[in-house]
C-alpha positions as CSV (number, residue, x, y, z in Angstrom):
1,X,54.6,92.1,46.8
2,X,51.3,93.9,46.7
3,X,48.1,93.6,47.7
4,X,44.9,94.7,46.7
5,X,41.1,94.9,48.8
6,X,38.3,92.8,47.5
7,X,36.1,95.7,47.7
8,X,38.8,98.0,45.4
9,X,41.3,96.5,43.5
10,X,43.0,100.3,42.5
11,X,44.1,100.7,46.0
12,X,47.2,98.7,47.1
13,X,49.1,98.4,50.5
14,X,52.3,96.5,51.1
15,X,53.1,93.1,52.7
16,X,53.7,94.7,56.0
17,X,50.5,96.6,55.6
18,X,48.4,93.8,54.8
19,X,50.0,91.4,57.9
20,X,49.3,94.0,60.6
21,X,46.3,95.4,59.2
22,X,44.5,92.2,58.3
23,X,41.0,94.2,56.7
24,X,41.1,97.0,54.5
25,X,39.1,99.9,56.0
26,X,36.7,99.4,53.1
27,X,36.2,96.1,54.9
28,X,37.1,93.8,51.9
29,X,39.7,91.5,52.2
30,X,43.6,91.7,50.5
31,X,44.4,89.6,48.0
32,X,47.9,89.6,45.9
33,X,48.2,91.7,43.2
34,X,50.2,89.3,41.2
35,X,51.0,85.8,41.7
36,X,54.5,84.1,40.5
37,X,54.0,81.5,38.1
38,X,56.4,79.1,39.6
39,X,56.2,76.9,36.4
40,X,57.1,72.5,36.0
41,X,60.6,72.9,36.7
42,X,60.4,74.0,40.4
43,X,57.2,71.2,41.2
44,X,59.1,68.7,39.5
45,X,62.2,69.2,42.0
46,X,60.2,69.2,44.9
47,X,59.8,65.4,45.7
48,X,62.3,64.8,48.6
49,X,62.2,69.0,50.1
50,X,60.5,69.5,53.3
51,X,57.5,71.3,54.1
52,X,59.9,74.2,55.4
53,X,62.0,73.5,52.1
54,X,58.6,74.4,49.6
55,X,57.6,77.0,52.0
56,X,60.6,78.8,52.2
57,X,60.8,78.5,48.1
58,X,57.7,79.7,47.5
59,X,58.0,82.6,50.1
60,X,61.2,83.8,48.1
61,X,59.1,83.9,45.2
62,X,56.1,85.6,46.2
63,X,58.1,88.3,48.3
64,X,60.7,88.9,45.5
65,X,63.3,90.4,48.2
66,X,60.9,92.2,50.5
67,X,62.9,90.0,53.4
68,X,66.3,89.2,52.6
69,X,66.6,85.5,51.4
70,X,68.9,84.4,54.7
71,X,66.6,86.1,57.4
72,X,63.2,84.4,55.3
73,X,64.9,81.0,55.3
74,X,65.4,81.0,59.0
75,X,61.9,82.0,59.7
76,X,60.6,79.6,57.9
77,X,62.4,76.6,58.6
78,X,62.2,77.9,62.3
79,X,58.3,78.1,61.6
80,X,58.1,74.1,60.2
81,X,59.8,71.8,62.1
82,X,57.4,69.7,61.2
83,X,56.3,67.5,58.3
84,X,52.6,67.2,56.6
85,X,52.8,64.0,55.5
86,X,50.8,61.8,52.8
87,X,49.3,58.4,54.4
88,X,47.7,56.1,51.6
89,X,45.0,54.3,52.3
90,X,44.1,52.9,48.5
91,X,47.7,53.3,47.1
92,X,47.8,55.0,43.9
93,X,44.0,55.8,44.6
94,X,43.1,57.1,47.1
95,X,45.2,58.6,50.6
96,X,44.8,61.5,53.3
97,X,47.1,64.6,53.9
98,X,47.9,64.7,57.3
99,X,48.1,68.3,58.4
100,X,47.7,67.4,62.5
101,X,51.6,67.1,63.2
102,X,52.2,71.1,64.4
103,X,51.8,71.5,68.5
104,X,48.1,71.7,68.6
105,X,47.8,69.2,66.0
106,X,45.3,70.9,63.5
107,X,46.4,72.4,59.9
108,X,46.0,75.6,61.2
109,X,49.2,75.2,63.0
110,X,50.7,76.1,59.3
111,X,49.5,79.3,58.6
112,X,49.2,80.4,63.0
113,X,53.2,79.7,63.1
114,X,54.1,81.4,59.9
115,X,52.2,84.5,60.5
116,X,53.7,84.9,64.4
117,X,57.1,84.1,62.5
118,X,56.5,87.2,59.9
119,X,55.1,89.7,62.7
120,X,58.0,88.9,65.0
121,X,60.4,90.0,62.2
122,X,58.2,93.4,61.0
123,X,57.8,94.4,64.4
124,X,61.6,93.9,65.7
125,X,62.1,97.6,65.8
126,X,59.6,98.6,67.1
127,X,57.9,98.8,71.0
128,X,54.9,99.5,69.6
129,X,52.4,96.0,70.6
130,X,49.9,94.2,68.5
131,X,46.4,93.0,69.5
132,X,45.7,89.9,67.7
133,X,42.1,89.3,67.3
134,X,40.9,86.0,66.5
135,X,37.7,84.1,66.6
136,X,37.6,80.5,66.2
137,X,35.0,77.7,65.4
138,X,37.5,75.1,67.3
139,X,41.1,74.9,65.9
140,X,42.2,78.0,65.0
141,X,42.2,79.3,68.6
142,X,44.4,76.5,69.8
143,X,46.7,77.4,66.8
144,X,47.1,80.9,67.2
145,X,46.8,80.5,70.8
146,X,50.2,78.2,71.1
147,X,52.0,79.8,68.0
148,X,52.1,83.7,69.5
149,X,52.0,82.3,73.1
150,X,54.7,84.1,74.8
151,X,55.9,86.3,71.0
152,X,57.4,89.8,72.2
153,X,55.1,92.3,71.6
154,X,52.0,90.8,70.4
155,X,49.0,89.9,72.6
156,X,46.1,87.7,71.5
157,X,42.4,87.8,72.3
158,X,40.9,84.6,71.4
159,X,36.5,84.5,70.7
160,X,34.9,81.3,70.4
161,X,31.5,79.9,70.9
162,X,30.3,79.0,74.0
163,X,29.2,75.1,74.6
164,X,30.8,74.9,70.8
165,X,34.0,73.9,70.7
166,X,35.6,70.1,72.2
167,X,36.7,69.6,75.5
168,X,40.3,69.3,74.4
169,X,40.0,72.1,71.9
170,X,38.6,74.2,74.7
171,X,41.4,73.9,76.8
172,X,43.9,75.1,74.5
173,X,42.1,78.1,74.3
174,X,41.8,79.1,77.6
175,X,45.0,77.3,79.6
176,X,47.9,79.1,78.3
177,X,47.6,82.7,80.5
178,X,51.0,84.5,79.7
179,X,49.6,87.2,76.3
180,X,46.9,84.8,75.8
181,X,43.0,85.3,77.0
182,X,39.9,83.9,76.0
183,X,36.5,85.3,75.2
184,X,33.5,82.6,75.4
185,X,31.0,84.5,73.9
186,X,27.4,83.2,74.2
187,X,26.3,82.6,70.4
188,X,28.2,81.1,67.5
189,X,31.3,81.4,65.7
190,X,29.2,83.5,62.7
191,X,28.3,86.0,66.2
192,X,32.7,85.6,67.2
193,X,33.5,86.1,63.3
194,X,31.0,89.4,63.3
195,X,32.7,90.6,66.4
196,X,36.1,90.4,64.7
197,X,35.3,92.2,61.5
198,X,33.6,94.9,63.7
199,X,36.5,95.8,65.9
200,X,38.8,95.9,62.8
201,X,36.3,99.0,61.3
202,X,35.9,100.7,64.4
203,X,37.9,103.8,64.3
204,X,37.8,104.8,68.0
205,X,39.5,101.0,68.9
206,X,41.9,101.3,66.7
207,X,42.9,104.6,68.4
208,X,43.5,102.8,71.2
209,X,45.0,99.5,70.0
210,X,47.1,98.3,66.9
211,X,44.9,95.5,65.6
212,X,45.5,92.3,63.4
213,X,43.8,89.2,62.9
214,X,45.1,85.4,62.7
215,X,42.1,84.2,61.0
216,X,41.8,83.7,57.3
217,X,40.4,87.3,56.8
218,X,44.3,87.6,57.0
219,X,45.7,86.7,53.8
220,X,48.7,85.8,55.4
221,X,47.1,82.7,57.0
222,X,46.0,81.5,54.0
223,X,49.4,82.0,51.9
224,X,51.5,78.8,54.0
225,X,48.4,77.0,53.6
226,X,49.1,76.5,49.9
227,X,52.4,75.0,50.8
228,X,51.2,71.4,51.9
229,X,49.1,71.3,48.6
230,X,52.8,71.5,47.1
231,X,54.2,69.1,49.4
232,X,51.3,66.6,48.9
233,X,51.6,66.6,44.7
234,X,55.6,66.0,45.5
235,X,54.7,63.1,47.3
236,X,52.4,61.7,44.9
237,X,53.4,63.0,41.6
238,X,55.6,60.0,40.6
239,X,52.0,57.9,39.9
240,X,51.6,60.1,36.8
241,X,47.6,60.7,37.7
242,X,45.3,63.8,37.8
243,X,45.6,65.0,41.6
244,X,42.2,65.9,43.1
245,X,42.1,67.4,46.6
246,X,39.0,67.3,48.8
247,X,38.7,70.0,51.4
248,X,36.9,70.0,54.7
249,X,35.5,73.3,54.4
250,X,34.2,75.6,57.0
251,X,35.1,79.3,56.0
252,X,36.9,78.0,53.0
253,X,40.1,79.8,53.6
254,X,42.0,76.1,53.1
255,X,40.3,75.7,49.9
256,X,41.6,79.2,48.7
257,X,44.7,78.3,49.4
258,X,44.7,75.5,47.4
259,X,44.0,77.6,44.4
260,X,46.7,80.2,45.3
261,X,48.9,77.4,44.8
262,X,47.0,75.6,41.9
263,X,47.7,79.4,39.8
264,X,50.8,79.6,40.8
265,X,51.4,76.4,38.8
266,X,50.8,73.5,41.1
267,X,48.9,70.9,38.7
268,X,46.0,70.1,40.4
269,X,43.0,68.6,38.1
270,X,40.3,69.5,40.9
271,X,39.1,70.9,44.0
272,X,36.2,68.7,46.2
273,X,34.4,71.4,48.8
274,X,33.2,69.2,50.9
275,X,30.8,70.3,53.9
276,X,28.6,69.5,57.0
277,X,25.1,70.9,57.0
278,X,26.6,74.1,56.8
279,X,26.3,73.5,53.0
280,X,26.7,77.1,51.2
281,X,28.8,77.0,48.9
282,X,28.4,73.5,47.9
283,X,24.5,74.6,47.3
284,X,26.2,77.7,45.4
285,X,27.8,75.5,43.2
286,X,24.7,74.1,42.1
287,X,22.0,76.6,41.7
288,X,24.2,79.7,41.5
289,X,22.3,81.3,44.9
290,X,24.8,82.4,47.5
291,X,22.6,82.5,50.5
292,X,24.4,82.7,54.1
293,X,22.3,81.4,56.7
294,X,22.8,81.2,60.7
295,X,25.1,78.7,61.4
296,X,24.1,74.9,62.5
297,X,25.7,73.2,65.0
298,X,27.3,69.4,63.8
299,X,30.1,67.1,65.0
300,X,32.3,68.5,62.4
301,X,32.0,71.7,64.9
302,X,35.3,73.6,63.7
303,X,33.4,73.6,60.0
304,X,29.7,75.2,61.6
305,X,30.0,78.6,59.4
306,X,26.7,79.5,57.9
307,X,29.0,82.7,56.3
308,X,32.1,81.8,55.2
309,X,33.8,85.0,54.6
310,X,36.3,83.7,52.0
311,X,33.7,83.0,49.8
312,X,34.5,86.5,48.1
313,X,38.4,85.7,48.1
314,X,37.4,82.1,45.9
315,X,35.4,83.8,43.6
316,X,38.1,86.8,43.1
317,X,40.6,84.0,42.0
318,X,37.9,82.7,39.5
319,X,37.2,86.4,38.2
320,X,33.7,86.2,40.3
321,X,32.5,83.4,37.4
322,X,30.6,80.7,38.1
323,X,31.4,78.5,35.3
324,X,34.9,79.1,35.6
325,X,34.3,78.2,40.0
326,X,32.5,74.9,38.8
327,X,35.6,73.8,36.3
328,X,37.9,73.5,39.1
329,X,35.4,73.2,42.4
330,X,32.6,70.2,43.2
331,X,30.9,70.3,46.2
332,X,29.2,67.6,48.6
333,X,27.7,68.0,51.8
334,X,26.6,65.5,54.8
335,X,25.0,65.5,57.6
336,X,25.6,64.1,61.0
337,X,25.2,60.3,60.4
338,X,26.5,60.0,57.4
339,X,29.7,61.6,59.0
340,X,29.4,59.2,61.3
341,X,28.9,56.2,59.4
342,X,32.2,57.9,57.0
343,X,34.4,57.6,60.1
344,X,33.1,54.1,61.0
345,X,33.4,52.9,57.1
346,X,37.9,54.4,56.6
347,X,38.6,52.2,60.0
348,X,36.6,49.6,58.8
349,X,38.3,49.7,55.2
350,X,41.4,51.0,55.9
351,X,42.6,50.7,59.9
352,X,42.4,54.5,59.9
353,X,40.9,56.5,62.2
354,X,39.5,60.5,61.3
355,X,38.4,62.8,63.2
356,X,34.6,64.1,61.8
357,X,36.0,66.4,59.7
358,X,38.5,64.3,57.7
359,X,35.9,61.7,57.4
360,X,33.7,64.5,55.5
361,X,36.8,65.1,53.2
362,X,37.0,61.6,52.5
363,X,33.7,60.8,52.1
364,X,33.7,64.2,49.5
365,X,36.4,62.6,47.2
366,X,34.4,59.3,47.4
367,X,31.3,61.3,45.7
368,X,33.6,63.1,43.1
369,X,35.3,59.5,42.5
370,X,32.0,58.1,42.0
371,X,30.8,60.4,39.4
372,X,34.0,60.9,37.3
373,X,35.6,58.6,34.4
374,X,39.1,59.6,35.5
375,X,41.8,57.3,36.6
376,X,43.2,59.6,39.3
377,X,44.9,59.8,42.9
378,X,42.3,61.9,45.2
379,X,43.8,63.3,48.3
380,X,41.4,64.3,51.5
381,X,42.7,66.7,53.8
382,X,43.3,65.1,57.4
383,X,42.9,68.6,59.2
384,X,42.8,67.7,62.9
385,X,44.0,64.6,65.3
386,X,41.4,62.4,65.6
387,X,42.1,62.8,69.8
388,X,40.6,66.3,69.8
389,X,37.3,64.7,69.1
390,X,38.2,61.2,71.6
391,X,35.2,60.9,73.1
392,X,33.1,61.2,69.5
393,X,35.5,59.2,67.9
394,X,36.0,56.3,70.6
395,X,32.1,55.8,70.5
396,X,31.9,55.9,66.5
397,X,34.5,53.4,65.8
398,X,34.3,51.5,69.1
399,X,37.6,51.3,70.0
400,X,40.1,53.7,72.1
401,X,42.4,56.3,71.0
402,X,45.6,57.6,72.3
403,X,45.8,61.1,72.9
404,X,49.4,62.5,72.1
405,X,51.4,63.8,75.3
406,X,51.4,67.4,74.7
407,X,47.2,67.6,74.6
408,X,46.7,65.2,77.4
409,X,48.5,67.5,79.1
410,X,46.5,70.6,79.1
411,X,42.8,67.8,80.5
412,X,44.1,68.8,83.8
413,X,44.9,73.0,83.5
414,X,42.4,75.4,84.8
415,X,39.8,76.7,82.3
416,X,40.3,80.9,82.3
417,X,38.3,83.3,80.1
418,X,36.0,85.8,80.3
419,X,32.3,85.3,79.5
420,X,30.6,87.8,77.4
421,X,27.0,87.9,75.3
422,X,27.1,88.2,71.8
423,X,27.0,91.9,71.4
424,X,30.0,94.4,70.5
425,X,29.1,96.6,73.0
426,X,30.5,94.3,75.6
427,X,32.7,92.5,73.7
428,X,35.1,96.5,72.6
429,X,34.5,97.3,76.7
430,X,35.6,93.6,77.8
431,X,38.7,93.8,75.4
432,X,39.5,97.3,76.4
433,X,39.6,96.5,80.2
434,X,41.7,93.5,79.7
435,X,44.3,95.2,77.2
436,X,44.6,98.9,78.7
C-alpha cells in the first residue's frame, strides 16, 4: 500500500511512512495510490460481522500483507470492542448511525484507537518516541487523548481553543496527565489547526522530535472511518433502497471517508454535507467559489472550521471536478436556531435526543429528502453523546439527560494545561520545554 502527497502525486512513501509522518514535507496531504475494489460479494456478506469484523476485512485488503493477517486481526478486534450501531427512527426511512459508543463517546474514537493500535505495532522495535500533535475543535482531543493515554512510546500534545470547547469535552483533554498534556491556546481551532501544520514543516523541530499527527491530516484517521459507512449499509441493506448518508461536517475528514469506502465499492447513492454557519463547502457546492473564511463560533462547536483542510483530499477523490463533487455531494447549512429547533423537532418526533451536531445531520438529510423523488433510507451520522453537550441539550429539549459513568467521572478531575497565545513562536518553545 502506497501513498501519494496531494501536492505531487509522482512521489510515494509507504504505509509506515505516511502513519508517522502524517504531512508530506511538500505540505500536501497522503492519499492511497490505489484503492481495492472490494466488489458485491464481500458487502453482501457483511450483514451480521462486527464493526472489528469489516474493519479487519477491509484492512487486509487495503494493506495486501504489509502486516501479517494474524497480528492485523488482533489489532483490530483489540481496537473495536465496540459496536456503531443503526437506531431507526422512521424505519425503512429514515434512522441515525450511532458512532458515540468508543470511551469518549464521539466517532473519533474509531479512527483515535486504530491509529494508536497501528503505531504501537510499527514502533515495537524501536526506543525511538513519537510526539503526537493534535489540535482539536472538541472531540478529537478527547479521542486521541484516551486512545494513546498511557501507549509505550508515544506522547501526545493536545491544542484546542480556549473558551471553545464543552465543559465535559474539556475535561477529557486536560485530566488524563500520564503522556498526555494540553495546550489552550487563545484563538480558534483554524489558529490550533495552523499551529499543527506548522510544526510538521519546520525542519529545526523535527530535529529535535519525531512528529505525527492524530488529526485527519493523517490519512490513517480517516481510513477506519470508512468502516462504519460499511457497517451501516450491512445493517440496512436488506430494505433494497438507495442509501444516502448525511454528514455533520466540520473539516470534512468523515465525509472523505465515506467516499474512500463508497470507491472501494460500498453502494452508497449520496453524500449530504451538512454544516453550521461554518458553511464552505456547502457554498462551494453551489457557486463553485472555495473561499475559507475565519472560523465562527456555534453550538455545533466541534464543526466551527472556517478551513477545512480535507477539502483538497474530497476533491482529489472526485479528480478536483466539480460536476463530478455535486453527483455524489449536496450540501445544507444552518445556523444556531434552526439547530436548535432540529434537536427539539427528532425528540419531539421521534423520543430521540442529538447532540447539536447530529441534529444538523438530521436536519441535512431532511433538506436532501425534501428535494428528491427517490424512495430511499437516509442515514445521519450521530457523531457525539448528546451528554457532552448536557447542559445545551437539557435546556433545548427541556428535559434531563443521563450522562454515562465513565464521563461523569472526569466533572470532578483537576483541569491541567498550559496556556499559550495563538502564535508559533510560543507555541515550538512551550512544546519544546514540555517534551525535552
Amino acid at each position: 500500500m502506497r501513498f501519494y502527497s496531494t501536492n505531487n502525486p509522482q512521489v510515494t512513501v509507504s504505509a509506515e511512512e505516511a502513519l508517522f509522518h502524517s504531512m508530506p514535507a511538500d505540505k500536501g496531504l497522503y492519499m492511497p495510490s490505489s484503492l481495492p475494489f472490494l466488489g458485491p460479494s464481500f458487502f453482501d456478506s457483511i450483514a451480521n460481522q462486527s464493526l472489528a469484523d469489516i474493519g479487519f476485512a477491509v484492512s487486509h485488503a487495503l494493506f495486501n500483507g504489509a502486516i501479517p493477517k494474524p497480528a492485523l486481526e488482533q489489532l483490530i478486534h483489540q481496537a473495536f470492542p465496540f459496536e456503531t450501531p443503526v437506531v431507526e427512527l422512521d424505519a425503512g426511512r429514515l434512522g441515525v448511525l450511532e458512532l458515540f459508543h468508543g470511551p469518549s463517546l464521539a466517532f473519533k474514537d474509531v479512527g483515535a484507537r486504530y491509529m494508536a493500535a497501528l503505531m504501537s505495532y510499527f514502533a515495537r522495535n524501536t526506543d525511538k518516541e513519537v510526539n503526537i500533535l493534535v489540535a482539536t475543535s472538541g472531540d478529537t482531543g478527547g479521542a486521541v487523548a484516551m486512545g494513546f493515554h498511557n501507549v509505550p512510546g508515544i506522547r501526545v500534545s493536545i491544542l484546542y481553543p480556549r473558551g471553545r470547547v464543552s465543559d465535559l469535552q474539556e475535561k477529557q483533554l486536560t485530566t488524563l496527565g500520564g503522556n498526555v498534556q494540553a495546550f489552550e491556546v487563545e484563538g480558534s481551532f483554524d489558529d490550533c489547526q495552523s499551529l499543527v501544520k506548522q510544526a510538521f514543516v519546520d525542519a529545526e523541530l523535527n530535529q529535535h522530535l519525531s512528529l505525527s499527527s492524530a488529526n485527519s491530516i493523517n490519512i490513517f484517521r480517516l481510513i477506519p472511518q470508512s468502516f462504519y459507512y460499511v457497517s451501516a449499509y450491512g445493517q440496512v441493506r436488506s430494505y433494497g433502497k438507495p442509501i444516502v448518508f448525511s454528514t455533520p461536517s466540520g473539516n470534512f475528514g468523515n465525509l472523505s471517508a465515506g467516499v474512500l469506502a463508497q470507491q472501494m465499492g460500498l453502494p452508497i447513492e449520496h453524500f449530504v454535507a451538512a454544516t453550521n454557519l461554518n458553511h464552505i463547502v456547502p457554498t462551494y457546492l453551489q457557486t463553485g467559489l472555495f473561499d475559507p473564511k475565519a472560523s465562527v463560533a456555534t453550538i455545533s462547536n466541534a464543526m466551527d472550521v472556517g478551513n477545512p483542510s480535507n477539502f483538497v483530499r474530497l476533491t482529489h477523490l472526485f479528480q478536483n471536478s466539480l460536476d463530478r463533487l455535486k453527483q455524489h455531494v449536496s450540501g445544507y447549512y444552518f445556523d444556531d436556531e434552526e439547530t436548535r429547533i432540529g434537536m427539539q423537532e427528532v425528540f419531539r418526533q421521534y423520543n430521540y435526543v442529538t447532540c447539536p451536531h447530529t441534529a444538523i445531520g438530521v436536519l441535512g438529510l431532511q433538506a436532501y429528502i425534501n428535494t428528491s423523488d427517490q424512495d430511499i433510507v437516509g442515514l445521519a451520522l450521530a457523531t457525539a453523546h448528546p451528554s457532552k453537550f448536557k447542559p445545551l441539550v437539557e435546556e433545548v429539549i427541556g428535559q434531563p439527560i443521563e450522562v454515562p459513568d465513565r464521563l461523569a467521572m472526569l466533572a470532578s478531575r483537576q483541569k491541567h494545561s498550559i496556556v499559550i497565545p495563538a502564535t508559533y513562536s510560543a507555541f515550538k518553545e512551550s512544546l519544546l520545554q514540555t517534551v525535552l
